[in-house]
Every structure is written in C-alpha cells, then in structure tokens.
C-alpha positions in Angstrom: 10.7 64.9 10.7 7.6 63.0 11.9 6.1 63.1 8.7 9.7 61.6 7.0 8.8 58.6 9.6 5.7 57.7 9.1 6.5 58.0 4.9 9.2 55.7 6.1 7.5 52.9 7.7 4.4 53.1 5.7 7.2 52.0 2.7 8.1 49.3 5.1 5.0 47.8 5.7 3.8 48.0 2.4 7.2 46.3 1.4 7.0 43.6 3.7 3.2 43.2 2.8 3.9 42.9 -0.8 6.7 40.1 0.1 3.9 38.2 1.5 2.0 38.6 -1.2 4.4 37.3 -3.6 5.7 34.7 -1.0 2.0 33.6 -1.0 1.2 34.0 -4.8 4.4 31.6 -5.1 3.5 28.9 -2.7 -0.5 28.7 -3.9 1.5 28.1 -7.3 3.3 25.2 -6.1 1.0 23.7 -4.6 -1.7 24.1 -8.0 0.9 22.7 -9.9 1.8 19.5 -7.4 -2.0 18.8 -7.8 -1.7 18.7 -11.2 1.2 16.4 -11.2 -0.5 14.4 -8.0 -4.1 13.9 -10.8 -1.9 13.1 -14.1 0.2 10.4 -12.0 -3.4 9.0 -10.9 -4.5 9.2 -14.3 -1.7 7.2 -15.8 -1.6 4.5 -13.3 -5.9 4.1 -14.0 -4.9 4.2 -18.0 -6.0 0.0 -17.7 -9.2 0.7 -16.0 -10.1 3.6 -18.0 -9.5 1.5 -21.3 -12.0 -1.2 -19.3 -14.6 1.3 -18.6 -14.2 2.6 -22.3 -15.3 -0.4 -23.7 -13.0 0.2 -26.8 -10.8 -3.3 -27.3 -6.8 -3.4 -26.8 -6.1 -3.9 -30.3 -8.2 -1.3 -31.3 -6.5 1.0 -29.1 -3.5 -0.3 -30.0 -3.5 0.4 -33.8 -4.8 3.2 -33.2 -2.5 5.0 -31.3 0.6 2.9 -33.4 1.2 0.3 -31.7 1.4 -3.7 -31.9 -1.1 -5.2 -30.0 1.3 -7.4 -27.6 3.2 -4.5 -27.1 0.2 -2.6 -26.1 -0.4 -5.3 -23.8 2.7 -4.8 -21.7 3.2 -1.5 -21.5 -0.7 -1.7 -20.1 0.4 -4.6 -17.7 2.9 -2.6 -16.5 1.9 1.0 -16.5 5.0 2.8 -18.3 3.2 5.3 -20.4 5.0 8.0 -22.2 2.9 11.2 -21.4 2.5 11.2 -25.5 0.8 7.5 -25.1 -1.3 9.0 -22.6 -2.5 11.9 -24.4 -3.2 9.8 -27.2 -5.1 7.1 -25.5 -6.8 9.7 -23.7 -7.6 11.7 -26.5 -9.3 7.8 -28.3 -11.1 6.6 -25.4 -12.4 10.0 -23.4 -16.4 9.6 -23.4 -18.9 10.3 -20.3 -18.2 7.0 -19.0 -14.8 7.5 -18.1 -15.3 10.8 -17.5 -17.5 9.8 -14.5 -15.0 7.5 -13.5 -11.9 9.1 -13.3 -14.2 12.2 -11.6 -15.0 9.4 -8.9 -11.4 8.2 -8.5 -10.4 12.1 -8.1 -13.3 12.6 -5.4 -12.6 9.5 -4.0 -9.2 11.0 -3.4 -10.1 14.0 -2.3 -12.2 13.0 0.4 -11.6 10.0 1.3 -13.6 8.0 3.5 -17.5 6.7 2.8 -19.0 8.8 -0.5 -22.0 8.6 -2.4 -22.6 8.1 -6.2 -24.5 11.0 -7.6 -27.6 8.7 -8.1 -27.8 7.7 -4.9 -27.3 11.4 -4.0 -30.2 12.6 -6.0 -32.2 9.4 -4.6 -31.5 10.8 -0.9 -32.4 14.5 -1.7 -35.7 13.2 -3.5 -34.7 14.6 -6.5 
C-alpha cells in the first residue's frame, strides 16, 4: 500500500513538473517571437535611414523593387511598408554598412544607456 503511494505521487510530481515545462517551453516561445516582431517593427520604421546608409539612390531603389519614384518617395516619407516592400528593399540594399547599423540600432535598444562603437572598443582594450 505504501509502495501504491509513493508510485502515486511520484506520477504527480512528475505531472505537475512536466506542466511547468510546457507552461515554460510556451512562454520562452512568446516572448522569442515578440522580439521578433519588437526587431522587424524597428527595422521597418529605420527602412529611410538604412536606404541613407546604403548609399543606393531612391530611384534606383525604386525601379528596382517596381515602383515609381514619387511613389517610393511617400511611402518612404511616411513609413507604410508592406512586409513584401521590406523584404525586397532589404534584400537590394543589405551590405556591411547597414548591417552595422541596424546591429547598432538593435544594441542600442538592448541596452540602452551610454555604448561604445566597436572601434572605440578595440581602441580601449589596446587591440
């Protein structure tokens, strides 16, 4: 009979543990895929400075992606990308440049407060 108990709660535990686990599997989830939605809203609303640091033109761009050029202009003005117009733009302008710059914006929002750029960085490390 003592035995039958201790089967018993053993099940229980490991029940209630395994709800954890899921409840905890679930929530880590969320929170991966609010990130994601937190960095692509980011993204899109530094699609104008991006394009700046690119260097690439707004007609260029613009054709490019199949669109007129004063069109392009307003939607930039006004930040009302389609996630499609994102991609593509994206997808045109990506280079190191704005790689490092949207990877600042993201650290930037990460820990916000005074940061240093890498150079300056390597410059204090003497590296």
């Amino acid at each position: 009979m003592i035995l039958g108990r201790k089967t018993m709660d053993f099940e229980i535990i490991k029940n209630i543990f395994n709800l954890q686990l899921n409840i905890s599997y679930n929530t880590i989830k969320i929170l991966i895929m609010l990130e994601f939605i937190e960095n692509y809203l980011l993204l899109k609303k530094q699609i104008p400075n991006l394009i700046k640091k690119s260097g690439y033109r707004n007609d260029f761009i613009a054709s490019k992606i199949g669109m007129r050029p004063d069109y392009f202009a307003v939607k930039k003005q006004r930040g009302n990308w389609s996630e499609e117009e994102v991609a593509k733009i994206i997808r045109l302008i990506e280079n190191q440049d704005v790689a490092e710059y949207f990877d600042s914006i993201l650290i930037k929002n990460c820990f916000p407060g005074k940061t240093v750029t890498s150079k300056e960085f390597e410059k204090r490390m003497g590296w």
